[in-house]
N, C-alpha and C positions, 0 to 999 in steps of 0.2 A: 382813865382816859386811854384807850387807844392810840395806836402809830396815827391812823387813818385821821382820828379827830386832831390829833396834834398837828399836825399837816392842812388840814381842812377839806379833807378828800372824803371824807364821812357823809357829807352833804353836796357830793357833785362839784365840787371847785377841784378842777385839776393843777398839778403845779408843774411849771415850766421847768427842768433843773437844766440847765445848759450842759452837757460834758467837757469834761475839759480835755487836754491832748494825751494826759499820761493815762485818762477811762473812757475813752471812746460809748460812751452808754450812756443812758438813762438811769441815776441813780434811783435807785429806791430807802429815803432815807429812814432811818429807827432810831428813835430817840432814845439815847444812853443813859441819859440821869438829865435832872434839867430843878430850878431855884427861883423862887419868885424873888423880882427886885420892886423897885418903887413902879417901874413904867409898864410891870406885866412879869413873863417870865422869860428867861434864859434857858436855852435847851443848845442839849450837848447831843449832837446827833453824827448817825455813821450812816456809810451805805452798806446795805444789805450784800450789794454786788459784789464791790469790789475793797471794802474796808477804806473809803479817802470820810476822813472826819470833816465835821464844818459848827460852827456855832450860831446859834439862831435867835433872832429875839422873836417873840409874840405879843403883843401888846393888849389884846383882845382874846380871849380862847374862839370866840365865833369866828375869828378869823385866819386865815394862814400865816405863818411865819414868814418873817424877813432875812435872809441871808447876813449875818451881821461881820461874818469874817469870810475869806475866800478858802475852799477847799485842799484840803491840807492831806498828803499821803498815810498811812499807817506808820 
């Protein structure tokens, strides 16, 4: 699997990431490692830009991730 399909950008769904004050930008994020649980999977992902980490759930692979924690610096 791919960034792009992890994300669900593979298939024309763009994702919204809001920036926050300390990364004025548009993350582009890449998933570091990530684990299946009972509800789907857990992904550990980073921005490519500026290294602020964030934790994600997936519940569907055809679908995009859901921000499960708030963006966290290097």
């Amino acid at each position: 699997m791919t960034t792009l399909e992890a994300h669900g950008q593979a298939h024309g769904q763009a994702h919204d990431h809001r920036s926050t004050a300390a990364s004025p930008h548009e993350h582009g994020w890449v998933v570091e490692s990530g684990h299946t649980v009972s509800t789907g999977r857990i992904l550990y992902v980073r921005c490519a830009g500026c290294g602020v980490r964030r934790v994600d759930q997936q519940d569907d692979r055809r679908r995009p991730p859901v921000a499960l924690s708030r963006e966290t610096a290097r």
